[in-house]
Structures are given as structure tokens and as C-alpha cells.
FIMIKOL-503858 format. One line per 2 residues: number of its first residue (from 1); their letters; for each residue x negated, y, z negated of N, C-alpha, C. Coordinates in steps of 0.1 Angstrom, whole numbers, plus 2048, in hexadecimal, padded with zeros to 3 digits. Example, Ala and Ser with C-alpha at 12.3 -4.5 7.8 and 13.67 -1.06 7.14 Angstrom:
1> as> 77C/7C7/7B2/785/7D3/7B2/77C/7DF/7B2 ~ 780/7EA/7B9/777/7F5/7B9/77F/800/7B1
***
This chain:
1> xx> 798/6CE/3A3/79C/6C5/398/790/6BC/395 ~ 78C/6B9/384/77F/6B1/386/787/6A4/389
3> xx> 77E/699/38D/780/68B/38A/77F/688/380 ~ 787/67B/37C/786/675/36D/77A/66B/373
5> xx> 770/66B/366/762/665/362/765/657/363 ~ 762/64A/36D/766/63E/36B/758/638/365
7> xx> 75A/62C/360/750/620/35B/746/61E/364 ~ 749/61E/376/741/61E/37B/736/629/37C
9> xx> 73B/635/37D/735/63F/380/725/640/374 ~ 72A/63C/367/720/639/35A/719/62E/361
11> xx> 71E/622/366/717/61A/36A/70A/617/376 ~ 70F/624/37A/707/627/38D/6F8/632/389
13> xx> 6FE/639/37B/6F4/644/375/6EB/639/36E ~ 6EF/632/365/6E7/629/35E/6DF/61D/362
15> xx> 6E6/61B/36F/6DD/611/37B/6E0/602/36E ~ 6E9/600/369/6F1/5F5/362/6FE/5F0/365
17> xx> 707/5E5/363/710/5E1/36B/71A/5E6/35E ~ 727/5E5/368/732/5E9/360/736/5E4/357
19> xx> 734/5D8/352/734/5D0/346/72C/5D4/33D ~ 720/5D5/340/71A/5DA/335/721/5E6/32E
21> xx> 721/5EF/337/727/5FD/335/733/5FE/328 ~ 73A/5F5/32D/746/5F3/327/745/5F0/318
23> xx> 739/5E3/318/734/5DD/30A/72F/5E7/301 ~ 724/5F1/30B/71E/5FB/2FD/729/607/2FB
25> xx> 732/60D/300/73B/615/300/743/60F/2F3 ~ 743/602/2F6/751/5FC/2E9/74A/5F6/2DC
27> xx> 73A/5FA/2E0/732/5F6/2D2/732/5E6/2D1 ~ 732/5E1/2DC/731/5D2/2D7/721/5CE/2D1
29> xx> 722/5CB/2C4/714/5C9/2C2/710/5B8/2CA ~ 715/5B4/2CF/70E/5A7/2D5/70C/5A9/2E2
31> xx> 70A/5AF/2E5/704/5B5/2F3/6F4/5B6/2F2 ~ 6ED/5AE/2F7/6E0/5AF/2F8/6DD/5B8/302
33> xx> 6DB/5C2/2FC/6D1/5CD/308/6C8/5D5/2FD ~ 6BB/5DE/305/6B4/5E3/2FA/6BA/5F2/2FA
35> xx> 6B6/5FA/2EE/6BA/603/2E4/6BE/60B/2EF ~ 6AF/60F/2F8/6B2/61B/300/6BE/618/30A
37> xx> 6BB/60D/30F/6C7/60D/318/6D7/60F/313 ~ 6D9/60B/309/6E4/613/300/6E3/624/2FD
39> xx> 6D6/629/2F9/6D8/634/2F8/6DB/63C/30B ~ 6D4/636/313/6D7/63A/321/6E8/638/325
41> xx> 6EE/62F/31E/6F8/62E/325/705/637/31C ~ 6FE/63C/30F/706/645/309/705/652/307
43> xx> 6F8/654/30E/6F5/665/312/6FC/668/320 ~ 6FB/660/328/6FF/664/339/712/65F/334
45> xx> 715/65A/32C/725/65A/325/726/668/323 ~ 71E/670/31B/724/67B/318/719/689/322
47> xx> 712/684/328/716/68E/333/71D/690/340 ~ 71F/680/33F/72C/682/348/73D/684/340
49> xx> 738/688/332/747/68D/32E/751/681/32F ~ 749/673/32A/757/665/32A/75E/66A/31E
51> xx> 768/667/31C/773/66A/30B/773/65C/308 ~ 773/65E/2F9/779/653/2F5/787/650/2F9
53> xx> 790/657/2F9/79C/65A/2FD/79E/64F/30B ~ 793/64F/315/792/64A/324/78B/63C/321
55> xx> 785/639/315/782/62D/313/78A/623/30B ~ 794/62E/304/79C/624/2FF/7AA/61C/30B
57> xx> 7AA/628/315/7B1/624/31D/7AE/619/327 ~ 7A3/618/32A/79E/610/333/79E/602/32D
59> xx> 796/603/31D/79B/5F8/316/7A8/5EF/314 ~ 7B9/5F9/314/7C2/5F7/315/7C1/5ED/320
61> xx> 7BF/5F0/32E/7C5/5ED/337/7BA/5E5/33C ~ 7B2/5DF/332/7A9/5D3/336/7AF/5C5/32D
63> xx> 7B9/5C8/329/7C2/5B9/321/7C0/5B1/32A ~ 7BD/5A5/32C/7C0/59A/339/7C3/58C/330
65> xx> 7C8/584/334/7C9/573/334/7BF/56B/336 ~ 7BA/569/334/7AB/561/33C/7AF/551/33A
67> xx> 7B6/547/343/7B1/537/33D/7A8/536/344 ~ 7A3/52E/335/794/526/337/798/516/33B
69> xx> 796/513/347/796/503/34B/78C/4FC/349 ~ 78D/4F7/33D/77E/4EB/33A/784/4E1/344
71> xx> 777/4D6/349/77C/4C7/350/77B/4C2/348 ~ 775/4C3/33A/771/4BB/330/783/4B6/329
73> xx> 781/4AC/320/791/4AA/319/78A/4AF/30A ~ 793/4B1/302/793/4B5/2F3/786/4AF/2EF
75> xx> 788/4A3/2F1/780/499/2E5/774/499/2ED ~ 772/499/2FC/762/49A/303/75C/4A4/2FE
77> xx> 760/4AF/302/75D/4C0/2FA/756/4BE/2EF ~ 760/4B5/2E0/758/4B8/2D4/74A/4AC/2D4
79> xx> 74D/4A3/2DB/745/49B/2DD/738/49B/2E5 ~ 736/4AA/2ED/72E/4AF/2F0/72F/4BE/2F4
81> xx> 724/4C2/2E8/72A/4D0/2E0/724/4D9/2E8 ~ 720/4D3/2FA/718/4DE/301/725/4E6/307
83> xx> 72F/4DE/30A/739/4EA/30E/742/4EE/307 ~ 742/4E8/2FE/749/4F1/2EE/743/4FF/2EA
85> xx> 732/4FF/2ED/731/50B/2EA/732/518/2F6 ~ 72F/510/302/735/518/30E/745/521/30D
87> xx> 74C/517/30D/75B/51B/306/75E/524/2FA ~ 755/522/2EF/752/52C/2E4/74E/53A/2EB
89> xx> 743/53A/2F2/740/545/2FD/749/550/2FF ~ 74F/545/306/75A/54D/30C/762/556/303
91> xx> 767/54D/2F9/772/54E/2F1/76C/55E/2EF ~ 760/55E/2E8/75D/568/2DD/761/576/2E6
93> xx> 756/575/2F0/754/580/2FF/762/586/2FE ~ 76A/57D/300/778/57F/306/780/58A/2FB
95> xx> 780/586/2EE/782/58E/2E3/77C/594/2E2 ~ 76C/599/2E5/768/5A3/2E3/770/5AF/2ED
97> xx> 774/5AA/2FA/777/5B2/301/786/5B7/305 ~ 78E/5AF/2F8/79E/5B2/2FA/7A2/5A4/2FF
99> xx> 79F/59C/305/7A5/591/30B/7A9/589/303 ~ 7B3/57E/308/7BA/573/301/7B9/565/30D
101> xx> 7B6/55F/309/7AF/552/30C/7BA/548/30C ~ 7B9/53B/316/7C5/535/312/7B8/528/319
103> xx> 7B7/51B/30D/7AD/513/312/7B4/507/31E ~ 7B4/501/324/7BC/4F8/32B/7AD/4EC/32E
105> xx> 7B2/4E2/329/7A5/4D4/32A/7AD/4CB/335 ~ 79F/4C6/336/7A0/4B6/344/7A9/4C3/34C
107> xx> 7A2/4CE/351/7A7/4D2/360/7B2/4CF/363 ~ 7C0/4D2/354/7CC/4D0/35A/7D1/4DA/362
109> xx> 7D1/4DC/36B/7D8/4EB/377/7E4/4EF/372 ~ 7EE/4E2/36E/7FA/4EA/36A/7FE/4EE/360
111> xx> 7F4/4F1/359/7F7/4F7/34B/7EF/508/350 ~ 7F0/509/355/7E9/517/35B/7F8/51E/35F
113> xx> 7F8/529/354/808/531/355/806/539/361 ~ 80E/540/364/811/54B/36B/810/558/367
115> xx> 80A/55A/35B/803/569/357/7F9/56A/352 ~ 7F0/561/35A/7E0/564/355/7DC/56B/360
117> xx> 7CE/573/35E/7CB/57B/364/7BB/57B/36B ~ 7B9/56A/364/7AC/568/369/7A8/55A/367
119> xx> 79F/553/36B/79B/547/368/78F/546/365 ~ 789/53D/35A/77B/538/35D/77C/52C/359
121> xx> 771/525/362/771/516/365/767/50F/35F ~ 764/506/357/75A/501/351/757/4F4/351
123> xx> 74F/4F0/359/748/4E2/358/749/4E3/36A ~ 74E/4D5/36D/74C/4CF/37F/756/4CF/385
125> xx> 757/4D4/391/766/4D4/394/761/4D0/3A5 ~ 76D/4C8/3A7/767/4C2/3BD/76E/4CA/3C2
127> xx> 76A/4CE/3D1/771/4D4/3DA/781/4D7/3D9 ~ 784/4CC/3D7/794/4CC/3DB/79A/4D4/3CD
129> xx> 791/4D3/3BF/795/4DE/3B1/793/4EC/3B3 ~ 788/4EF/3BC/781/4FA/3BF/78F/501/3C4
131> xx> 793/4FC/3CE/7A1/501/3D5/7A8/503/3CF ~ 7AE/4FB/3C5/7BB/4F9/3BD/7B9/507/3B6
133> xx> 7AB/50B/3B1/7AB/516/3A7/7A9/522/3AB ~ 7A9/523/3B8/7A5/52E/3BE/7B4/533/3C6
135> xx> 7BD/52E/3C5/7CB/532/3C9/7D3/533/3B8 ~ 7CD/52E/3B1/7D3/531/3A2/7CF/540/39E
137> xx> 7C5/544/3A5/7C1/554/39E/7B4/559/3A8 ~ 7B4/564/3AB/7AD/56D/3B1/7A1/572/3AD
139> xx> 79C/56A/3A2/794/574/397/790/565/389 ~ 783/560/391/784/553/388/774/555/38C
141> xx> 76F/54C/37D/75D/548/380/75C/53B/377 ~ 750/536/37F/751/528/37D/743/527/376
143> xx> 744/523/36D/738/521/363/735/512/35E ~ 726/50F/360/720/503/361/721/4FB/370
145> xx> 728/503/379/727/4FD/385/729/50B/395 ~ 721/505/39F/71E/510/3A5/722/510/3AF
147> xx> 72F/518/3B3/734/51A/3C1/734/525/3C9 ~ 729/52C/3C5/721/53B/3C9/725/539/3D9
149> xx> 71F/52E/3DF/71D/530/3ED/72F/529/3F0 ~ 737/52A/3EA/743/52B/3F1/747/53C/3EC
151> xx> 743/543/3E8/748/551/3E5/74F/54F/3D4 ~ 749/549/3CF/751/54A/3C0/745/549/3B5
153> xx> 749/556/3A8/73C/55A/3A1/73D/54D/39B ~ 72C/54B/395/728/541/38E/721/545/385
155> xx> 721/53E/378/714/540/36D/70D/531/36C ~ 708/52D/36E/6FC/521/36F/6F1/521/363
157> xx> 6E8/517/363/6DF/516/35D/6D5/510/36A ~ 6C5/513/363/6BD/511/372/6B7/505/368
159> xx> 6BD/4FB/36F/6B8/4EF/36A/6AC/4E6/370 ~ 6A9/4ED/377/697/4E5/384/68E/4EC/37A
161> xx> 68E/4FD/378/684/501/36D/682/4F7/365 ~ 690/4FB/35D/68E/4F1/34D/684/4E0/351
163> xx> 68A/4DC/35A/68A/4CC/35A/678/4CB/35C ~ 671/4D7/366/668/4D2/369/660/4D7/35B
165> xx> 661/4E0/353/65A/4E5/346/659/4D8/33E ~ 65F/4CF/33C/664/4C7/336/659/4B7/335
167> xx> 65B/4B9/347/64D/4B1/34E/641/4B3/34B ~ 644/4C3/34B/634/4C6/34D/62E/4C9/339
169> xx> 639/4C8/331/635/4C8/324/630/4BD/322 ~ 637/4B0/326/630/49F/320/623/4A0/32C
171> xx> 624/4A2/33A/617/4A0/33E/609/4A5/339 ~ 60B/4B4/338/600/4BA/32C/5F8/4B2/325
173> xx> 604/4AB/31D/600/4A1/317/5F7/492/318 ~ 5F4/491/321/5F1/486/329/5FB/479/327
175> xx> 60C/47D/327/616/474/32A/61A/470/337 ~ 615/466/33C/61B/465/34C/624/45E/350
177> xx> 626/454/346/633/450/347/63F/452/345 ~ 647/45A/34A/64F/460/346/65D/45B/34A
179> xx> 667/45A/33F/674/450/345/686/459/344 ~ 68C/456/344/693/45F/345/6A5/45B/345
181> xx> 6AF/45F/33B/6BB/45A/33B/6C5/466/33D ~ 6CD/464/349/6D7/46F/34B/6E5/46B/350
183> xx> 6EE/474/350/6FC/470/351/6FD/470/35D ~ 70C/465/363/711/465/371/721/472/36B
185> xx> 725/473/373/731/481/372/737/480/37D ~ 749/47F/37A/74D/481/38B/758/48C/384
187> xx> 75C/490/390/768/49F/38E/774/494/386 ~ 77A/49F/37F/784/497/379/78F/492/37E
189> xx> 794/495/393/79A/48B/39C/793/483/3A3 ~ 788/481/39B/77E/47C/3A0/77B/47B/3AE
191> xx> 778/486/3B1/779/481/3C4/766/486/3C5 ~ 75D/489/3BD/752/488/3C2/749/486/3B8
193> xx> 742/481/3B6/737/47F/3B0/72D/48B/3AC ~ 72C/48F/3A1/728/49C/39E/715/49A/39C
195> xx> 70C/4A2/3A4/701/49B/3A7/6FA/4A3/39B ~ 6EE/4A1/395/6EE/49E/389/6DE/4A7/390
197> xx> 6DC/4B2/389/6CF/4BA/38D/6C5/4B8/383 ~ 6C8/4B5/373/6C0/4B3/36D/6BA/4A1/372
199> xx> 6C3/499/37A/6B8/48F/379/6B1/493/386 ~ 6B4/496/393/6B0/49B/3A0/69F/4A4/39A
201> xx> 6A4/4AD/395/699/4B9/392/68E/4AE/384 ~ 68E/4A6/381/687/49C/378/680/493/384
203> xx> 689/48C/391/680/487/398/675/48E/39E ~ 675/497/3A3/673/4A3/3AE/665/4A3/3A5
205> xx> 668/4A5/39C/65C/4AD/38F/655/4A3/38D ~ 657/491/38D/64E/485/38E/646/484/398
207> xx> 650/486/3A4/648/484/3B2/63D/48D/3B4 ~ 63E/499/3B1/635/4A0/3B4/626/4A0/3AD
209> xx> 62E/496/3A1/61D/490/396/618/481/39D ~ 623/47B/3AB/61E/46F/3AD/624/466/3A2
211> xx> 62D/46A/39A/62E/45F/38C/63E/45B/389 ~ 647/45D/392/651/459/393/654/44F/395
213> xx> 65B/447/389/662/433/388/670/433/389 ~ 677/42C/392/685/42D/391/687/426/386
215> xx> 67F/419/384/684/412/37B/683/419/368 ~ 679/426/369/67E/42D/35F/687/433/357
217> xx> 694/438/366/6A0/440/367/6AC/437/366 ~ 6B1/43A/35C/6BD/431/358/6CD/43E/357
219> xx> 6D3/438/35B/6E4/444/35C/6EC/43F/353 ~ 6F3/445/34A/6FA/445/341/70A/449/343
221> xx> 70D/452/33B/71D/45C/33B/71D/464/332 ~ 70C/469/32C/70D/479/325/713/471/314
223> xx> 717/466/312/71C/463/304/712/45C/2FC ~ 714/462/2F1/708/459/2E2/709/44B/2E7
225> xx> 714/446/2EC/714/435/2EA/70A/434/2F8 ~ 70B/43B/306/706/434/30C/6F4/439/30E
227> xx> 6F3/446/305/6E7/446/304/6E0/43C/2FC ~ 6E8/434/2F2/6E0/426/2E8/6DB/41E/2F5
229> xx> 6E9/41A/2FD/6E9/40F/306/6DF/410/30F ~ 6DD/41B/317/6D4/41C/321/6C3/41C/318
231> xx> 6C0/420/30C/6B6/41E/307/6B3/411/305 ~ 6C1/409/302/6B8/3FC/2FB/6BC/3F5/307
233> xx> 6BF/3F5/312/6B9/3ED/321/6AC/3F0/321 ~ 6A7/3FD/325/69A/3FF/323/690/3F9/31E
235> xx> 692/3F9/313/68E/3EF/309/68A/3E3/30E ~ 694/3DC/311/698/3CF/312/691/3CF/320
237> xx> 693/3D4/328/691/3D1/33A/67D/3D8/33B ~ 678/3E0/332/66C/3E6/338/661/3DF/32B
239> xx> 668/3D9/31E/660/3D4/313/652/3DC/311 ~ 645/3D8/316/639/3E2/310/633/3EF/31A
241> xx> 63E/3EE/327/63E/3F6/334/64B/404/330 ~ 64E/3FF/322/659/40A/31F/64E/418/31F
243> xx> 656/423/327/64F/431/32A/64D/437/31B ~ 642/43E/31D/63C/443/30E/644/454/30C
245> xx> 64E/458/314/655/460/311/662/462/31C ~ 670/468/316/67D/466/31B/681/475/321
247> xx> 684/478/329/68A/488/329/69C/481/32C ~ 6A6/485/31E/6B2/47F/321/6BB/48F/31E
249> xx> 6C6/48D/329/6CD/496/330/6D6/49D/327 ~ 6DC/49B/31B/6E0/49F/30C/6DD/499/300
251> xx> 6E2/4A2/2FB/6DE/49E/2E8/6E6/492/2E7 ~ 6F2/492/2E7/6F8/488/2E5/6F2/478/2E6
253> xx> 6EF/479/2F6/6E8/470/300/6D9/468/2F5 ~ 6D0/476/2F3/6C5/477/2EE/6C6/46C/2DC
255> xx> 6D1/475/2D9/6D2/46D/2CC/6D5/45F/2CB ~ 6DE/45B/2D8/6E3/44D/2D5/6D3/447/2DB
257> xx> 6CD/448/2E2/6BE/440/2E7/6B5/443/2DC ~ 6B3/449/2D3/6AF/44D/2C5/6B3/442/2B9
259> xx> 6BB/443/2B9/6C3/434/2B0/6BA/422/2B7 ~ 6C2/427/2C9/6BA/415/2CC/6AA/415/2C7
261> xx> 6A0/41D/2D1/697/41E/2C5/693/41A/2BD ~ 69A/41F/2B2/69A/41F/2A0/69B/410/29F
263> xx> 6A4/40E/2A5/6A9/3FD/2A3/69E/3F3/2A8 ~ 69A/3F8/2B2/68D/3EE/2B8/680/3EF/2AE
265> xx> 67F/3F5/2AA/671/3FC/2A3/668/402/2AB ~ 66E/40C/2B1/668/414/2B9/668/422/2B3
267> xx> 65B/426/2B2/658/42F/2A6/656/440/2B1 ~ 65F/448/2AC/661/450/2B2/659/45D/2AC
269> xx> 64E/465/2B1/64E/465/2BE/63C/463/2C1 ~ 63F/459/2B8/62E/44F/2B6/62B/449/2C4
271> xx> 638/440/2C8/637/438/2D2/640/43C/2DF ~ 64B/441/2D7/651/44A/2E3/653/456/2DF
273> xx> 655/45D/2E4/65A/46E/2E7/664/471/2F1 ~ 66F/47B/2EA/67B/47D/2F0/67E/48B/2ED
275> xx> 682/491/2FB/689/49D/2FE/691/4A0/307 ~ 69C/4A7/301/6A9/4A5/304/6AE/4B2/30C
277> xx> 6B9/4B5/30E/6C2/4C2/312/6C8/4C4/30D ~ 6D1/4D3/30F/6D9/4D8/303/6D4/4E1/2F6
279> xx> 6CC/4D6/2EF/6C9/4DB/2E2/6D4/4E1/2D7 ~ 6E0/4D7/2D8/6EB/4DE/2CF/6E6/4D7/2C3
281> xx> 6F0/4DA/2B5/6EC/4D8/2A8/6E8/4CA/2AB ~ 6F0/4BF/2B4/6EA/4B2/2B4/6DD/4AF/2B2
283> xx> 6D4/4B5/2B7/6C6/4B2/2B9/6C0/4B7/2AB ~ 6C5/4BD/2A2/6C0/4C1/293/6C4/4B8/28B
285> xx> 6D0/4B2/28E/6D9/4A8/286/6D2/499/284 ~ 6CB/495/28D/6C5/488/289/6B4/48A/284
287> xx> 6AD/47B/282/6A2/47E/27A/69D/472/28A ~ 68D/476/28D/68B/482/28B/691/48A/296
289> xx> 692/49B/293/69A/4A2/29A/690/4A6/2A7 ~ 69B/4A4/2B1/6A0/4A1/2C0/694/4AF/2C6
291> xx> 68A/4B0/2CD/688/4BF/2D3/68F/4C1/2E4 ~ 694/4CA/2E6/6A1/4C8/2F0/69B/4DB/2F8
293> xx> 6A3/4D9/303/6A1/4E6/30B/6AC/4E9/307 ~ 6AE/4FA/301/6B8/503/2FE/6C3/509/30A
295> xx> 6CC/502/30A/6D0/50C/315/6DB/513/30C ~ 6DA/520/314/6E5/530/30E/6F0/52C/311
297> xx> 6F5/51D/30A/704/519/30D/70E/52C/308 ~ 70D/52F/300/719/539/2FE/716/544/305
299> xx> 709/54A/307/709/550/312/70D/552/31E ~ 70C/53F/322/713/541/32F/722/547/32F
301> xx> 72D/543/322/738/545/323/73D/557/326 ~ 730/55E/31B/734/56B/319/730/56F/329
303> xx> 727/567/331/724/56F/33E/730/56B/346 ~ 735/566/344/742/563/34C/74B/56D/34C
305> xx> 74B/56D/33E/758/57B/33C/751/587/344 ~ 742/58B/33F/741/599/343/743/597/351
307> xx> 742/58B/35D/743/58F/366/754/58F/36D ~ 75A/58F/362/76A/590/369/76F/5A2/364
309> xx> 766/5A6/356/765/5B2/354/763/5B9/35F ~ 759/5B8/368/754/5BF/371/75B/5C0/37F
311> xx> 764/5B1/37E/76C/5B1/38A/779/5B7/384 ~ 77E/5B8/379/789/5BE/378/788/5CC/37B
313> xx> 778/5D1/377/776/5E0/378/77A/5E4/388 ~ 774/5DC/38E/770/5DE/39E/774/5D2/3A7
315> xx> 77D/5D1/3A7/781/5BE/3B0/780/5BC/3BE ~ 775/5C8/3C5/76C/5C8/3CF/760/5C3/3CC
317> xx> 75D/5BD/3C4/751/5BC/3BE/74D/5B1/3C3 ~ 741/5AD/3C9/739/59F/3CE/73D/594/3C4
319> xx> 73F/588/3CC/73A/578/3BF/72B/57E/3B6 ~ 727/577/3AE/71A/577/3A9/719/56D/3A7
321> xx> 70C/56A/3AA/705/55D/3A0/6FB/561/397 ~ 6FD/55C/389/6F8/55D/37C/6F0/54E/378
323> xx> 6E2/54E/37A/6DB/542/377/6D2/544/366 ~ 6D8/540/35A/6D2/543/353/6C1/539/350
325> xx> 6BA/53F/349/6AF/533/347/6AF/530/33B ~ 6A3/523/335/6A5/51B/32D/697/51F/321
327> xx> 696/51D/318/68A/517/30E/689/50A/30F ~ 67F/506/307/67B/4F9/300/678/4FD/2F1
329> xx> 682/4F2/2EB/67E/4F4/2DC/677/4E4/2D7 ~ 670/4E6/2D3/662/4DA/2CE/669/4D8/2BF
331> xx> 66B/4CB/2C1/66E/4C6/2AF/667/4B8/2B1 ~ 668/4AD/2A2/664/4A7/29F/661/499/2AC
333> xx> 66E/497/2B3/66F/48C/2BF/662/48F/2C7 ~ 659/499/2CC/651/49A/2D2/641/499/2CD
335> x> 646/49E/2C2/632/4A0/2BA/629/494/2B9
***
């Protein structure tokens, strides 16, 4: 009797994972892979004799529930549009793949029904949430935060790369003073203090030039208002000692110290220069426009899905950890 042709078996010939498999078989054109590897994964389809017939089935029976748990609330989300687009991510991935999505904000647990079939978690979550979500479902990935070394997949961003490119773009420069505004963050039962790698991987990257000032580094809460505020202390507390360039932790952040600035007559980016994270439309939106490190916010969402694809295929399947990297996009704040 032959065997019926599984996803894996295409997947083990093409030395590609089962998600992929799945993506070029169903024609997803937003699947970034190159040509041949598409044609490789649709020639060894038909000499291993896959049917459409066996793909449509497999498709059938990949319907799932997915909630997505933001920690964020409604109005934080639109207010900082780095996990709105993460969540968009998801959303799309999820539809591309049959799934139906159900969003649940501020980490409410009890709005998480009894017929979902998977979770993904987005933003920070403390030990004691880690738990809570891990008896809610068998089959969850946590994106933007990394609990790989508890056994649970992650998609990340490698934020020590970016931070130190960032350094090492104004040093080039012969900028050595370099100062720096980032958010404080606790879990939303607040029971920890969520440590903050973009300013850690910013110090790390001073010290190593010998040029690290605490009194440069000022903490905010990630909002337009408190990036004004923390700028115009600066201001006010360092007067002609103010650093000749800022690396601040979002756009949002970036744009409200952009305004104080403006207000001082501090001529941007004549006398200071500012670069930010994120890089969402915020940093296009003001004058002059923001140059910010790109992170593959939607990316990360679609890699989330494919990695529950892959556990749905095979739910023997290892955690992963998924570390995406960053660009630098140069606009006017720096020239």
C-alpha cells in the first residue's frame, strides 16, 4: 500500500521547513523566498505525487483560533504604532493561512474563550503571566519578548546589534557625546520591572568608547509627552553641556524631544542630532523627519504564525527562537 505524501516529507526533500512548504503550495505571494526555492519545492511536490486534492485537505484541517494577547490597552497600541503593526502581522499571516484571530488587550486572561486553539503574546509579560498562559494553551509564541530559555518559541528583535550601529554611526562622525532617552516598563500586574535592552546595549556601546555620562540618560514612559519632558530637563539641567546627539528609544518618544528642541531654539540637526527606533510613519510625519532603526514590526507577527503552522503540522516540534535584525534609515534629524 503506498503512503500518503505528507508536507513534511516535501519539506525533508527540500531541506525547508514546513511552513514554508505550506506557503508555496497555497501560492502565498508574501512569502519571501527566492524563485528557485519555489520551483524546488514544487517539483519534489510533483514527484512526490502531492494532489491538490491532499492540499486542500490539509488546508481544511489547519482552521485554528489564534488569540492574540497584546499587554498593550486600545489606546497605547494606537499611540504607539510599533505594536499595532506587529498585531497587523499577525492578523494578515493568520488569514493568509485560514485562521481567525480574536485580539484580547491589557493581558486580559479572562476573555480568552475555550475554543482557541493557540495563543500569541505580544509585548512583556512577568513570570507569574508566563504561567498563566502556558496552562491557557499548549501551543503559544511570544513575540517582542523572550522566554526561549523557559522552553517557549520566541520572535525577538536583536536589539544590541541595532543599538551599537547607531553608536557607531554618530561616532564615525566624530560625535562623542552622545545622550540618550528611554522608557521605564513594568508587566501589566506589575510585579517586575521590564529591563530595557535598548538602553543597557546603548550603555555597553559608550563604555566601550570610554564615553559614557549617566547624566546624559534620562527615562521616560515611551510617550510623545514624556519624550518633550525629558528633552526639555535636559535642556534645562546640561544648558551648553547639552550632548550633540540623542539615540531615543521610539518615534513617538523621539518626536515629543523634537518639539522641546524646536521650542528652545535648538536647531536640529545643526546642533543636535536625533535617532530614534521603530521607524513607523511617526518619524516621516514631523519636520525635520526623524532617521530611526527599521524594525520588521509585521514580520515579526507573520513569523509567529508560521511558527504555530509548523507546530500544528508537527507538535513534537522544538521551541524556536526567531531573532530578527534591523536597518538604519538616514533622514533629515541626522545630516
Amino acid at each position: 500500500m503506498t503512503m500518503a505524501v505528507t508536507l513534511k516529507d516535501i519539506a525533508q526533500r527540500a531541506d525547508v521547513s514546513l511552513a514554508t512548504v505550506s506557503r508555496v503550495l497555497n501560492y502565498d505571494k508574501t512569502l519571501s523566498v527566492s524563485e528557485q526555492t519555489r520551483k524546488r519545492v514544487f517539483t519534489i511536490a510533483g514527484e512526490l505525487r502531492y494532489s491538490k486534492r491532499k492540499r486542500q485537505h490539509i488546508k481544511a484541517l489547519m482552521r485554528k483560533n489564534i488569540a492574540v494577547i497584546q499587554w498593550y490597552s486600545k489606546i497605547q497600541e494606537h499611540d504607539d504604532l510599533y505594536y499595532l503593526a506587529i498585531r497587523k502581522g499577525i492578523e494578515h499571516q493568520a488569514q493568509v493561512c485560514g485562521f481567525t484571530t480574536t485580539s484580547i488587550f491589557q493581558n486580559n486572561l479572562d476573555q480568552v474563550g475555550d475554543d482557541i486553539d493557540a495563543i500569541v503574546a505580544v509585548g512583556k509579560f512577568s513570570p507569574v503571566q508566563v504561567q498563566q498562559l502556558s496552562r491557557l494553551s499548549s501551543q503559544f509564541v511570544f513575540v517582542d519578548d523572550d522566554h526561549f530559555a523557559q522552553g517557549f518559541s520566541s520572535v525577538v528583535t536583536d536589539f544590541t546589534f541595532a543599538t551599537n550601529r547607531v553608536v557607531d554611526y554618530f561616532w564615525r562622525r566624530g560625535i562623542r557625546d552622545i545622550g540618550m532617552i528611554y522608557g521605564k516598563e513594568w508587566s501589566t500586574d506589575q510585579q517586575v520591572e521590564i529591563p530595557n535592552q535598548r538602553q543597557q546595549s546603548f550603555e555597553q556601546a559608550l563604555q566601550r568608547h570610554h564615553a559614557y555620562h549617566a547624566e546624559y540618560v534620562l527615562a521616560g514612559d515611551y510617550t510623545s509627552q514624556s519624550g518633550y519632558l525629558m528633552m526639555k530637563r535636559a535642556i534645562e539641567m546640561l544648558g551648553d553641556r547639552l550632548p550633540h546627539a540623542f539615540f531615543i528609544a521610539n518615534d513617538p518618544m523621539a518626536a515629543g524631544a523634537l518639539k522641546a528642541l524646536q521650542q528652545a531654539d535648538i536647531a536640529v540637526p545643526q546642533r543636535v542630532k536625533l535617532f530614534s527606533f521603530n521607524n513607523t510613519t511617526l518619524a516621516e510625519y514631523v519636520y525635520p523627519e526623524i532617521s530611526s532603526v527599521n524594525v520588521e514590526t509585521e514580520l515579526m507577527g507573520k513569523t509567529a504564525i508560521d511558527l504555530l503552522v509548523s507546530r500544528f503540522q508537527d507538535d513534537r516540534q522544538a521551541a524556536q527562537r526567531i531573532e530578527l535584525g534591523t536597518t538604519l534609515v538616514e533622514r533629515e534629524s541626522t545630516k
